[in-house]
C-alpha atoms as a printed R data frame, in Angstrom:
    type eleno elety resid chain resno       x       y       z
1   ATOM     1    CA   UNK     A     1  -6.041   7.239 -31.369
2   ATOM     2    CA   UNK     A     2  -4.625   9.319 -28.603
3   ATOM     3    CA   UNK     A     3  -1.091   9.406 -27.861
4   ATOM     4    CA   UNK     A     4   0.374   7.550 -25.091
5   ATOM     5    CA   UNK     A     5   1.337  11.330 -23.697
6   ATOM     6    CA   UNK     A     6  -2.081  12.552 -24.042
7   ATOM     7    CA   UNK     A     7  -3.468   9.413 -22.594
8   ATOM     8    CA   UNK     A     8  -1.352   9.932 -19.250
9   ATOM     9    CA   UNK     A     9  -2.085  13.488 -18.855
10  ATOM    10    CA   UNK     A    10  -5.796  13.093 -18.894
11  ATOM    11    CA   UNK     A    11  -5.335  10.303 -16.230
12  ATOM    12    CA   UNK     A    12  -3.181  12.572 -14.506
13  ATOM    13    CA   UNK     A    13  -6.488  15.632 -14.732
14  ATOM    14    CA   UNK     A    14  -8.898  12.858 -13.985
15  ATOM    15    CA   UNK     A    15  -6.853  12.094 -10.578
16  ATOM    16    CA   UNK     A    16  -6.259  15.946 -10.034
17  ATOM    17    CA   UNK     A    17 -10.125  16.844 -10.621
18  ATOM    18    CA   UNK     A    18 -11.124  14.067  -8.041
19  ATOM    19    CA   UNK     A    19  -8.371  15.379  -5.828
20  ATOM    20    CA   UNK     A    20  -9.368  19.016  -6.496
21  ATOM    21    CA   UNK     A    21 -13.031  18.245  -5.278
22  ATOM    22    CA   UNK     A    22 -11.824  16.550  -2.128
23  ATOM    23    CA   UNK     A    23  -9.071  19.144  -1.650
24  ATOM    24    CA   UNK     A    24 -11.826  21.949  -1.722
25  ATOM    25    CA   UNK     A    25 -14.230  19.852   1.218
26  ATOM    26    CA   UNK     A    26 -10.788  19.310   3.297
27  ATOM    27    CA   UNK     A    27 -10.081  22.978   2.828
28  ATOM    28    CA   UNK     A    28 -13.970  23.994   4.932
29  ATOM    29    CA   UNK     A    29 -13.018  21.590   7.475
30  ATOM    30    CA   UNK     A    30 -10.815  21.987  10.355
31  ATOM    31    CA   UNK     A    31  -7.402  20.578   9.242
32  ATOM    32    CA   UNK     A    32  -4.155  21.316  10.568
33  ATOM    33    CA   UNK     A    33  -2.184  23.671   9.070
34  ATOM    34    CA   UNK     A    34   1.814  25.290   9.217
35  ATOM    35    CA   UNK     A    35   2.647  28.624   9.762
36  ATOM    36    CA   UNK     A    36   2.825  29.444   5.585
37  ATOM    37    CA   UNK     A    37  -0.545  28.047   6.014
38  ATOM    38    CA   UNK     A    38  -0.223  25.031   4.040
39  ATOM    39    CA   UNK     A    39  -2.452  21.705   5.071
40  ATOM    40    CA   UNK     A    40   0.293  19.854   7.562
41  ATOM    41    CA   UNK     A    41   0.276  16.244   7.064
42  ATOM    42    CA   UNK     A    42   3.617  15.874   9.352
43  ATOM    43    CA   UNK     A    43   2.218  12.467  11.591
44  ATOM    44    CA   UNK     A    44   2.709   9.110  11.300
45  ATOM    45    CA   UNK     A    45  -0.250   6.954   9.640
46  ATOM    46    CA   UNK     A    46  -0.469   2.753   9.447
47  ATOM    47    CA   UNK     A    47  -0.731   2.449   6.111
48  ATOM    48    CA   UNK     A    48  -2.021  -1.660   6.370
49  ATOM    49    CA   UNK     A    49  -5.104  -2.695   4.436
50  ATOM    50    CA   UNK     A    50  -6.745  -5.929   3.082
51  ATOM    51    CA   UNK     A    51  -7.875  -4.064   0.163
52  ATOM    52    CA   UNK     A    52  -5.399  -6.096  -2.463
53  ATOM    53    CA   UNK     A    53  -3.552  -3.736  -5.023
54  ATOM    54    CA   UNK     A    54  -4.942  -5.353  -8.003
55  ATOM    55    CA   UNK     A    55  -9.087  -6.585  -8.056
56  ATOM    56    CA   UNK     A    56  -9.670 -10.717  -7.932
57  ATOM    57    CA   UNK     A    57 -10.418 -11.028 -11.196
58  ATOM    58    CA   UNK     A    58 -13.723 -12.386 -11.206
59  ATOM    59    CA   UNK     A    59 -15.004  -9.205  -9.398
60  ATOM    60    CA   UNK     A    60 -14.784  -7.423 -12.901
61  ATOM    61    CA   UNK     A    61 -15.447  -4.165 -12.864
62  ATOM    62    CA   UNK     A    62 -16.848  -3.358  -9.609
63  ATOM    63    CA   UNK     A    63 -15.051  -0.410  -7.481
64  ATOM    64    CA   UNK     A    64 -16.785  -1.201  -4.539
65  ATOM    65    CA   UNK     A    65 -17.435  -4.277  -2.244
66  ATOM    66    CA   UNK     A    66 -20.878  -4.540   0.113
67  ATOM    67    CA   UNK     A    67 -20.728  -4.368   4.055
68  ATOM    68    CA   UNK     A    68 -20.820  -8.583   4.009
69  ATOM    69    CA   UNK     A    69 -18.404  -9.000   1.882
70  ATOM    70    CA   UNK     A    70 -16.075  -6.335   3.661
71  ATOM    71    CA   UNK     A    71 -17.215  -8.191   6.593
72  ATOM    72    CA   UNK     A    72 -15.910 -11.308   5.222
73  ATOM    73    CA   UNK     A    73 -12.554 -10.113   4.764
74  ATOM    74    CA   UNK     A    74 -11.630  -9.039   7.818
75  ATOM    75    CA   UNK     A    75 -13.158 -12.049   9.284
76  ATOM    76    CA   UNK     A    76 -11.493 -14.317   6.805
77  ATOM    77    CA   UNK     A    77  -7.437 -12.848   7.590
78  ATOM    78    CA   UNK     A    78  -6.183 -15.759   9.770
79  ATOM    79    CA   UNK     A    79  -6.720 -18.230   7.551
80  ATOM    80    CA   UNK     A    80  -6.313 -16.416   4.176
81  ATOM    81    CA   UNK     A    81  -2.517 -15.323   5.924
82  ATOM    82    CA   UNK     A    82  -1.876 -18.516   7.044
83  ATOM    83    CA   UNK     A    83  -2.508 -19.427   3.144
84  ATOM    84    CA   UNK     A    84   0.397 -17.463   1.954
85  ATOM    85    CA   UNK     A    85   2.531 -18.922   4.002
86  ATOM    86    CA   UNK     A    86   1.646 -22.544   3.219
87  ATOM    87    CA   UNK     A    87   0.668 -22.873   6.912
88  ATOM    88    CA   UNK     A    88  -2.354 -25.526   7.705
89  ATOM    89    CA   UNK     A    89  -4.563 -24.060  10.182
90  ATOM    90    CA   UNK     A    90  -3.848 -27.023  12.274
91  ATOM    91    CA   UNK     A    91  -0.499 -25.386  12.185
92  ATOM    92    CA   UNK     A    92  -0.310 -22.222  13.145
93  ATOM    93    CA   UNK     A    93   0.179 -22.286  16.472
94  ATOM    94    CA   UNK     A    94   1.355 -20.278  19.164
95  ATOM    95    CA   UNK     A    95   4.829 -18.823  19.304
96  ATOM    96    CA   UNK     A    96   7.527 -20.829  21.216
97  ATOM    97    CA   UNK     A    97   6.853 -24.033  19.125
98  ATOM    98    CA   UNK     A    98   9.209 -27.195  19.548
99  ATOM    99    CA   UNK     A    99  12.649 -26.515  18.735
100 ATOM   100    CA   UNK     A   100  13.471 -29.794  16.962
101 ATOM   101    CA   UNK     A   101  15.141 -28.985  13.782
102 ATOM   102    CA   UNK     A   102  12.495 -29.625  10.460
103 ATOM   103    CA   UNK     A   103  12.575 -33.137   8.806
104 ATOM   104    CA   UNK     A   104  15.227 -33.852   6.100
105 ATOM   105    CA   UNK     A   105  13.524 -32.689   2.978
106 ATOM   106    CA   UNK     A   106  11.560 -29.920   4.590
107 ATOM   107    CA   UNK     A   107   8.275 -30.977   6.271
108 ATOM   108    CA   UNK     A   108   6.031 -29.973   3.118
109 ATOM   109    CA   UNK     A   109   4.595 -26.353   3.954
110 ATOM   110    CA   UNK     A   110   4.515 -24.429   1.546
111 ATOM   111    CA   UNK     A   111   4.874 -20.243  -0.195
112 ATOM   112    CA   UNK     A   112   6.673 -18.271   2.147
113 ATOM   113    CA   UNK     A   113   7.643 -21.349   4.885
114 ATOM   114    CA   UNK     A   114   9.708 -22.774   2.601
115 ATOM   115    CA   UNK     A   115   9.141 -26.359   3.420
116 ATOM   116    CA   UNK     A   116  11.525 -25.563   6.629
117 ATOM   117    CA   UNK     A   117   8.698 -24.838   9.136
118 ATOM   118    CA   UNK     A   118   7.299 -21.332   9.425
119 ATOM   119    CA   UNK     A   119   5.087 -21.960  12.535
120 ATOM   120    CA   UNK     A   120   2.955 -19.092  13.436
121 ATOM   121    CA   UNK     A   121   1.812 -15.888  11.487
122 ATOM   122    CA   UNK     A   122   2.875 -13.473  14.770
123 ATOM   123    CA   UNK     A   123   4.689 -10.756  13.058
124 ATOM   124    CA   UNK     A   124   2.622 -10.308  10.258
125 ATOM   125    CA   UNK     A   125   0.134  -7.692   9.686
126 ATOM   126    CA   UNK     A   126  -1.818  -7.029   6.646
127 ATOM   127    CA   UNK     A   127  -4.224  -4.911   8.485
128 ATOM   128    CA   UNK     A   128  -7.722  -5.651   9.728
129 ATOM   129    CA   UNK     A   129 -10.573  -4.629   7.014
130 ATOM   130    CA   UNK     A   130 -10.037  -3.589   3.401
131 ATOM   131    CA   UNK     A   131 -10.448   0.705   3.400
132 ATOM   132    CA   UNK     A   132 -13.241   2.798   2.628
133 ATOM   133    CA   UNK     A   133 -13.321   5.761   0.524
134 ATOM   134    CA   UNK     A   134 -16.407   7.960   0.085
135 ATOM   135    CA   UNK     A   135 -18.362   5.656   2.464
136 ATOM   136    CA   UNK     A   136 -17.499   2.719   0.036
137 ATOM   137    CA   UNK     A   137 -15.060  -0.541   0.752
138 ATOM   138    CA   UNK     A   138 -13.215  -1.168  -2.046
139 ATOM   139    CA   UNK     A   139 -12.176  -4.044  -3.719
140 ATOM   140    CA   UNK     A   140  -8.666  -2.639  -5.095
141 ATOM   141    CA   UNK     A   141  -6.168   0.161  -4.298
142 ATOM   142    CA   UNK     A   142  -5.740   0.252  -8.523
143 ATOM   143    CA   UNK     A   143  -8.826   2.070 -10.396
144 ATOM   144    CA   UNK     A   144  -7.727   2.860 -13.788
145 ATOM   145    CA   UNK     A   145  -7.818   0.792 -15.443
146 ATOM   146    CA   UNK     A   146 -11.565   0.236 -14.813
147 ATOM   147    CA   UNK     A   147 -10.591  -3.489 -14.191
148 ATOM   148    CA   UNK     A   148  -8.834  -2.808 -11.303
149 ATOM   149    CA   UNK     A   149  -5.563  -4.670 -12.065
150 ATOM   150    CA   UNK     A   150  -1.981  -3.555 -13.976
151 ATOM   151    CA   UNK     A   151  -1.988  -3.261 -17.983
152 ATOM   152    CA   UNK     A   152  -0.911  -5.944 -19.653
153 ATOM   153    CA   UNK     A   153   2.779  -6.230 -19.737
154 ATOM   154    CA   UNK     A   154   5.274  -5.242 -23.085
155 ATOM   155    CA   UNK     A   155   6.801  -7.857 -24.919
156 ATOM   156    CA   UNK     A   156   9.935  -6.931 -23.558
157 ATOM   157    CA   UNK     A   157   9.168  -6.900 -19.945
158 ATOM   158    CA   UNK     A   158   7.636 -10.658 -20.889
159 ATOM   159    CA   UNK     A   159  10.473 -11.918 -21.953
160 ATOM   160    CA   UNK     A   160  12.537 -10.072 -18.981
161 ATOM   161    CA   UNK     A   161  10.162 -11.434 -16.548
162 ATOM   162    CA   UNK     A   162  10.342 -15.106 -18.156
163 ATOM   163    CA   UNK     A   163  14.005 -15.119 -18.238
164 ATOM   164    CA   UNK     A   164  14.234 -14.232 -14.181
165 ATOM   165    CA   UNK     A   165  11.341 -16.875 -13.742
166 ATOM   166    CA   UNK     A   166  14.261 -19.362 -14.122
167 ATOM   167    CA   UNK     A   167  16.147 -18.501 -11.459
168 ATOM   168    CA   UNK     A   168  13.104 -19.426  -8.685
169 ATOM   169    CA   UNK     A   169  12.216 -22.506  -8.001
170 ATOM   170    CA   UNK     A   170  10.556 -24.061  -4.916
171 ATOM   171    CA   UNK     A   171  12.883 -25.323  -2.325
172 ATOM   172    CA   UNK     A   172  13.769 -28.846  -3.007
173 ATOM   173    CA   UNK     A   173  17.171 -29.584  -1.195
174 ATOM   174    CA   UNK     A   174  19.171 -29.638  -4.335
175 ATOM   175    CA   UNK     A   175  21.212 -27.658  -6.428
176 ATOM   176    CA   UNK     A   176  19.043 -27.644  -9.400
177 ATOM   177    CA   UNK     A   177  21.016 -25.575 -11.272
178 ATOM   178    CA   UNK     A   178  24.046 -27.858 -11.240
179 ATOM   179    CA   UNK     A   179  22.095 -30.433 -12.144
180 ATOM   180    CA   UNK     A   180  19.982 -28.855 -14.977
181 ATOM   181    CA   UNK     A   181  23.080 -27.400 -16.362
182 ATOM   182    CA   UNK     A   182  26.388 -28.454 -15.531
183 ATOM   183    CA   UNK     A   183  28.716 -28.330 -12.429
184 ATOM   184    CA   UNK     A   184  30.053 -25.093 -14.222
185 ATOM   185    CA   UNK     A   185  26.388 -23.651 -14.285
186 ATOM   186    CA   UNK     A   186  25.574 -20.298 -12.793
187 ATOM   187    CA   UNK     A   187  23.262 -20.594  -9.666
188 ATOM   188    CA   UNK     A   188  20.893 -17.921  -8.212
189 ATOM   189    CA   UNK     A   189  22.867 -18.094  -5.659
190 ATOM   190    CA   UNK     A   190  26.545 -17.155  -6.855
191 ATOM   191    CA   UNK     A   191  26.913 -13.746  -5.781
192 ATOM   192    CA   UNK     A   192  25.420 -11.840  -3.084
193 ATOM   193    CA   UNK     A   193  24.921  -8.825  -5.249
194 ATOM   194    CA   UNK     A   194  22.572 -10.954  -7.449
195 ATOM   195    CA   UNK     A   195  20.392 -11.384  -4.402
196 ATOM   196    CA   UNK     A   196  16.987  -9.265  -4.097
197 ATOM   197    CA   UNK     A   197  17.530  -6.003  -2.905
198 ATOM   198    CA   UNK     A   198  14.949  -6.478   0.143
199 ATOM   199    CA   UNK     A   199  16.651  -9.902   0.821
200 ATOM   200    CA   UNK     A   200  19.853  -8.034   1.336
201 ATOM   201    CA   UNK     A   201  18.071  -5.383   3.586
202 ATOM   202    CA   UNK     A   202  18.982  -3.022   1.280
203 ATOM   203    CA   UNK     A   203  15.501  -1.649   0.387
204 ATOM   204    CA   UNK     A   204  11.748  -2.551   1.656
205 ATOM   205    CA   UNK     A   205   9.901  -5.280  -0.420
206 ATOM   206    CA   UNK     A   206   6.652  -5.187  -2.453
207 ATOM   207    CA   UNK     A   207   7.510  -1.263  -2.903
208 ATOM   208    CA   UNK     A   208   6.748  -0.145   0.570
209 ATOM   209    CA   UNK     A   209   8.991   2.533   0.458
210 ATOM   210    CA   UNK     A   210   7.652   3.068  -3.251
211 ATOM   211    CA   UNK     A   211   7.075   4.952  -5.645
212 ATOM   212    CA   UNK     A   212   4.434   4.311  -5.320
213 ATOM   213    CA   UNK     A   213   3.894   3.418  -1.954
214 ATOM   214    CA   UNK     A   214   2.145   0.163  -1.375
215 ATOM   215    CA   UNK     A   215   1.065  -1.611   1.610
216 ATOM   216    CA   UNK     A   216   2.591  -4.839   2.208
217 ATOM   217    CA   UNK     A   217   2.571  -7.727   4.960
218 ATOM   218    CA   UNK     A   218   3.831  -6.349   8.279
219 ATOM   219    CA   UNK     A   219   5.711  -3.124   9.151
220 ATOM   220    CA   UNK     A   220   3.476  -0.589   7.331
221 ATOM   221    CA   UNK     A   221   4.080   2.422   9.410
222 ATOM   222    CA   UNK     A   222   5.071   5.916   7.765
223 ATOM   223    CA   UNK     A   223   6.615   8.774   9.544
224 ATOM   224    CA   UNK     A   224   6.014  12.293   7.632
225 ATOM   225    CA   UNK     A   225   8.376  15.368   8.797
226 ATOM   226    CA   UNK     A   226   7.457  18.157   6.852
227 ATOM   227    CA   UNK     A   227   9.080  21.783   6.199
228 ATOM   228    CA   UNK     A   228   8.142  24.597   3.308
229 ATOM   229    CA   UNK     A   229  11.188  23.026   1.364
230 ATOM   230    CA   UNK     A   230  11.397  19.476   2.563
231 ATOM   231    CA   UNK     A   231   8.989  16.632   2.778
232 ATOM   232    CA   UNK     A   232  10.684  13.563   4.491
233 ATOM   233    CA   UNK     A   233   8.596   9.980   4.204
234 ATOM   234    CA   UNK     A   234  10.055   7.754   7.042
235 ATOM   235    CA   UNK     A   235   9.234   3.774   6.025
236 ATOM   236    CA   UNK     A   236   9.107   1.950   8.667
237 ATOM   237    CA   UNK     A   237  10.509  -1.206   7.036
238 ATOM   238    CA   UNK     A   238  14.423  -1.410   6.360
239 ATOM   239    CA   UNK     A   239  14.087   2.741   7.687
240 ATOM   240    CA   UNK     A   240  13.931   3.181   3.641
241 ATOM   241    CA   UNK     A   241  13.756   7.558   3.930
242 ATOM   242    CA   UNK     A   242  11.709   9.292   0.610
243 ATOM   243    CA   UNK     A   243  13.334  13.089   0.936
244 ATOM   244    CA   UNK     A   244  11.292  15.081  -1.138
245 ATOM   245    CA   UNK     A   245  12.613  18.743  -2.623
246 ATOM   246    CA   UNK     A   246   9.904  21.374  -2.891
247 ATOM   247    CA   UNK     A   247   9.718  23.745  -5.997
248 ATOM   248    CA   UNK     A   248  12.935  21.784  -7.431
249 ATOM   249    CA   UNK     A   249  13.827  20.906 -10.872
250 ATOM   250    CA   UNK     A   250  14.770  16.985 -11.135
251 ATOM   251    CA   UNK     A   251  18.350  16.010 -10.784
252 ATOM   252    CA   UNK     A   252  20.461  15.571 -14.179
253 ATOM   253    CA   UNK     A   253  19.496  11.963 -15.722
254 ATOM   254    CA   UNK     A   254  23.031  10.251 -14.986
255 ATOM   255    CA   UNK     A   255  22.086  10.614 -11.535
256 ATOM   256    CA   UNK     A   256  19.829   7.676 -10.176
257 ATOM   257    CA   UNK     A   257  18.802   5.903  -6.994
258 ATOM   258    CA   UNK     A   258  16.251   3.114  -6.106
259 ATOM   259    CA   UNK     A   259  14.018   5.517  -4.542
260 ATOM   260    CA   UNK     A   260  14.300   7.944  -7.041
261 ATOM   261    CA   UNK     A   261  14.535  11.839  -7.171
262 ATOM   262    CA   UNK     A   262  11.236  13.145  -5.953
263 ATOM   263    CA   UNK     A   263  10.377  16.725  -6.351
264 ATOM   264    CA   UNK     A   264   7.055  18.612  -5.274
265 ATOM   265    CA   UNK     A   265   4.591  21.553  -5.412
266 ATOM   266    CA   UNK     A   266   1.270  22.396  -3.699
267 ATOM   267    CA   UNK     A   267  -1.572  22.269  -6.124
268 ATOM   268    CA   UNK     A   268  -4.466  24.353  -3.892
269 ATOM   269    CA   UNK     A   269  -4.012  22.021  -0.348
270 ATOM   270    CA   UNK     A   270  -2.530  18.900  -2.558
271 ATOM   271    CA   UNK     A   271   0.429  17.835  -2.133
272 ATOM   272    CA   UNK     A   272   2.236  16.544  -5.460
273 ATOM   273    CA   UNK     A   273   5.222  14.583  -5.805
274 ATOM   274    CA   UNK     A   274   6.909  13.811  -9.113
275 ATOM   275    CA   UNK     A   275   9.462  10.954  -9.622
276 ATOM   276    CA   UNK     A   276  12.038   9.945 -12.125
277 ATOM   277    CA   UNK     A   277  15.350   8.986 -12.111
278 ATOM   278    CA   UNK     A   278  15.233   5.356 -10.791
279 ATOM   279    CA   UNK     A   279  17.891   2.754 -11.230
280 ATOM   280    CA   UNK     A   280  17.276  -0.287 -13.406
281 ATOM   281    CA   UNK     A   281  16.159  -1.862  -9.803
282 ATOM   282    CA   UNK     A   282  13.315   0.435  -8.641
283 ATOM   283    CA   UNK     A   283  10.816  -0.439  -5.392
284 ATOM   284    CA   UNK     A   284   8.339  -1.335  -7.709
285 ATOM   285    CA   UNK     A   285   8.243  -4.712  -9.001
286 ATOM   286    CA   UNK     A   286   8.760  -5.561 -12.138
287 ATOM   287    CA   UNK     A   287   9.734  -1.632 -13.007
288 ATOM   288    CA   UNK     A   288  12.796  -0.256 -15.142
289 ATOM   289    CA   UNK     A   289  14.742   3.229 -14.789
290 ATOM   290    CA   UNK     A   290  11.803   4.183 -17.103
291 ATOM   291    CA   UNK     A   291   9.668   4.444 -13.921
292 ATOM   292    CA   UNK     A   292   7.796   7.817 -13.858
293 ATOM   293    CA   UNK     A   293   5.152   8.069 -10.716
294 ATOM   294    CA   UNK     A   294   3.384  11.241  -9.569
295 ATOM   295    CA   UNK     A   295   1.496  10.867  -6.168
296 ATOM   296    CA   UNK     A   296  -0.711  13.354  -4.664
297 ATOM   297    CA   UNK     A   297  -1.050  13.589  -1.105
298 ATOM   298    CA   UNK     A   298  -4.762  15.214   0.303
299 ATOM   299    CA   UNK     A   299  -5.817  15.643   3.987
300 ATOM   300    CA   UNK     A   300  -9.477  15.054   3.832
301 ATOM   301    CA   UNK     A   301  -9.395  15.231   7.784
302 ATOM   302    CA   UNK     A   302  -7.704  15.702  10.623
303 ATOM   303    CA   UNK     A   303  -6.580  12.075  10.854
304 ATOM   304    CA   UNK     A   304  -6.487  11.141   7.268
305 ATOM   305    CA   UNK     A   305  -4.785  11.091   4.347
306 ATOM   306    CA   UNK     A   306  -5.581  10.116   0.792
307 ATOM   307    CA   UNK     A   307  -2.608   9.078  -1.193
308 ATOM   308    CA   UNK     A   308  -2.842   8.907  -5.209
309 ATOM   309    CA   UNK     A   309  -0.464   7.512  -8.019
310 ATOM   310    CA   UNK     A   310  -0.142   7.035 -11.334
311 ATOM   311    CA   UNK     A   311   2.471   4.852 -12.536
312 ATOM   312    CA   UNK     A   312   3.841   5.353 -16.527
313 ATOM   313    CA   UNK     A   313   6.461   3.242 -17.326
314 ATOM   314    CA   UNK     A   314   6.397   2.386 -21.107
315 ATOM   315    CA   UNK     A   315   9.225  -0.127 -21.605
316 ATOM   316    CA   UNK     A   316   7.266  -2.448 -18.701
317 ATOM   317    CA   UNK     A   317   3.057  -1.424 -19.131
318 ATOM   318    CA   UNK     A   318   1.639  -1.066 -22.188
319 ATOM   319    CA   UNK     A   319  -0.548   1.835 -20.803
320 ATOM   320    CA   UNK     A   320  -0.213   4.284 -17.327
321 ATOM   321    CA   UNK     A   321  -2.378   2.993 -14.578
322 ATOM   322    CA   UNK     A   322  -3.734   4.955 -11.463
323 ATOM   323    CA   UNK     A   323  -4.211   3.877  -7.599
324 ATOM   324    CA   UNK     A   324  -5.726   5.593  -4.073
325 ATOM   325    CA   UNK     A   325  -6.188   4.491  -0.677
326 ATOM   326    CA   UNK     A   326  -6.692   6.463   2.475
327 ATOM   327    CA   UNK     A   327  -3.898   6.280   5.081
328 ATOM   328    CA   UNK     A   328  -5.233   6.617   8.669
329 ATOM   329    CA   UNK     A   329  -3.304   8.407  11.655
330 ATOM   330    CA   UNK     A   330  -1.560   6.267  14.079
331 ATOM   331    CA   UNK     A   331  -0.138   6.644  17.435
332 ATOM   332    CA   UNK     A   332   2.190   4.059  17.335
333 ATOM   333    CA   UNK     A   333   6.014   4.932  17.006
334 ATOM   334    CA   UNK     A   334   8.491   4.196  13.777
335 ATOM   335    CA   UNK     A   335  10.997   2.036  16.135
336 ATOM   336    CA   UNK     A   336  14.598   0.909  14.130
337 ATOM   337    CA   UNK     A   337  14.158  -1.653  11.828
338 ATOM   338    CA   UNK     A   338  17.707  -3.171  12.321
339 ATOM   339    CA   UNK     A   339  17.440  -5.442   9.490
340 ATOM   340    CA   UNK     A   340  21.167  -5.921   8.146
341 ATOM   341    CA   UNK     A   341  22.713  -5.746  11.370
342 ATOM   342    CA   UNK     A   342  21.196  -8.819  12.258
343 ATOM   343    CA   UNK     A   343  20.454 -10.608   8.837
344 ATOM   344    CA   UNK     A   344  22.440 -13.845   9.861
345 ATOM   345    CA   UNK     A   345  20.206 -15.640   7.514
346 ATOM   346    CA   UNK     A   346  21.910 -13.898   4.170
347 ATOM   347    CA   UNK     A   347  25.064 -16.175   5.175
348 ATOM   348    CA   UNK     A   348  22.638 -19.809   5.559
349 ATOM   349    CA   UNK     A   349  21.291 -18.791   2.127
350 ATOM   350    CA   UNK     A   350  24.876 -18.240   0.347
351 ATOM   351    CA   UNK     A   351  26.418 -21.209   2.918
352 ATOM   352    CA   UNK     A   352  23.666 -23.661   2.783
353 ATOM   353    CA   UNK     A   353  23.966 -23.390  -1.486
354 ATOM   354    CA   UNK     A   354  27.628 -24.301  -1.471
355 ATOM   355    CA   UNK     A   355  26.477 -27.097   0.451
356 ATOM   356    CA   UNK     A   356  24.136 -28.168  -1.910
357 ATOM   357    CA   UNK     A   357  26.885 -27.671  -4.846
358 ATOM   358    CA   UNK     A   358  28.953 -29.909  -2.938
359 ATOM   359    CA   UNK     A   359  26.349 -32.780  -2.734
360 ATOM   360    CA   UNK     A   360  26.272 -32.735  -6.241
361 ATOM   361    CA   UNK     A   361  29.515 -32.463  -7.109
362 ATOM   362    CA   UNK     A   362  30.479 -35.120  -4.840
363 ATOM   363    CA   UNK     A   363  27.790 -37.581  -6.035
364 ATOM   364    CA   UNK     A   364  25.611 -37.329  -2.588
């Protein structure tokens, strides 16, 4: 049986042969270049896509989806993102809604309204058709493995991710955790450095600012600025900034950072960017400071990009998996994403649990 090693690094010359090919058809085409002569990809792209990062299940093994089904999709959006928001149809109305406070209890939505009344889906945008690559919609951004969905997980990241499991519940007005274990109990809500990073506005969600860099459910712009030594990602959400160092050697292993340290090299008109270094709280769901991603970044026209990963992390997968999706040019602008100058509702979360605590300390 082949190494774990020599299972990455034929993934790895799978991706680069692929990107090779498409690197060589980009190359006969009219592409922008800088003065050294290298392909520019200095632009900003809208990275927002239906395509889901891991394939529905039942869809198996199939890479690619037919024009109907594509069709359905896109048509499909309002009421599939009104779904993960726990949001009726009924409901989601237009912006300006009444003002009267929700009912005591919540007023039963559900997912991401919290049972306290998200009304509308305005400022959210997942994009407007799953991508095509080749000609072909597909029906995941991951392709190896050939299932289209992340290895199984290690026993140890189980029990990691079973243990965190108990600290989210849904919102029920109570402070379950004094309840469950004790008015001395610790709550998920003790200590604002125990918060999500995102929540904190600290660091995009749902890896958006990656590595790997993953589409999520609004604010998908990305700004490139690109020199012959530097390579600067702009994310539009939380202004998260990837700076990466051309022809580098990585940084020394004590040094660490959510984003990690990202070093490149051309490979013919490819782009490459390696990654390690990450804190024990990457982007990446789910990941440890074992996180190892190299993404490959090809022009395969003037106003595209394809971007490439392959994530290794062995303490958290039980094998490397692979992902691609094209990233199309944009004229809109990266505007500031003033997130924790104006995050008011970090101090209702941490207020509104010592009120809770209270209740039950007090009998209420």
């Amino acid at each position: 049986m082949a190494s774990r090693t020599q299972s990455s690094v034929a993934r790895v010359l799978g991706v680069a042969l692929v990107t090779a090919a498409l690197a060589a058809t980009a190359a006969a085409q009219d592409i922008p270049r800088t003065a050294s002569g290298r392909p520019d990809l200095s632009g900003t792209y809208d990275t927002a896509t239906l395509t889901p990062l891991q394939r529905p299940a039942e869809l198996g093994g199939r890479l690619s989806l037919t024009e109907e089904e594509a069709a359905a999709i896109a048509e499909n959006e309002p009421v599939a993102l009104a779904a993960v928001f726990g949001i009726p149809p009924d409901r989601n109305i237009e912006s300006a809604p009444p003002s009267e406070a929700p009912p005591v209890g919540g007023d039963g939505s559900t997912g991401a309204a919290g049972a306290v009344g998200g009304y509308n889906t305005f400022w959210m945008d997942r994009g407007t058709s799953a991508f095509r690559i080749d000609g072909e919609w597909r029906t995941s951004i991951i392709v190896d493995p050939a299932n289209g969905r992340q290895p199984p997980l290690t026993e140890e990241a189980q029990a990691r991710r079973a243990e965190a499991a108990g600290f989210f519940r849904p919102n029920t007005g109570t402070a379950w955790w004094l309840v469950e274990g004790g008015l001395d109990a610790p709550g998920p809500y003790d200590d604002p450095e125990i918060r999500p990073l995102a929540e904190r506005c600290l660091l995009g969600f749902g890896s958006t600012s990656g590595p790997p860099m993953l589409p999520v459910l609004y604010n998908n712009l990305k700004r490139i600025v690109q020199t012959d030594d530097h390579v600067m990602i702009l994310v539009e959400m939380v202004h998260d900034a990837r700076v990466v160092r051309m022809n580098q050697e990585h940084a020394p292993p004590e040094i660490r950072s959510w984003l990690g340290d990202s070093v490149g090299h051309w490979e013919g008109d490819t782009l490459v960017v390696d990654t390690t270094n990450f804190t024990d709280r990457p982007a990446l769901g789910g990941a440890s400071r074992n996180l190892h991603v190299v993404e490959r970044f090809t022009r395969i026209d003037a106003d595209t990009l394809l971007y490439q990963f392959t994530v290794d992390d062995p303490t958290v997968w039980t094998a490397p998996w692979s992902g691609e999706y094209v990233w199309p040019a944009s004229r809109d602008r990266v505007y500031e994403y003033a997130c924790h100058e104006a995050n008011y509702s970090f101090q209702g979360i941490l207020g509104g649990a010592r009120i809770l605590e209270q209740d039950v300390r007090e009998g209420r």
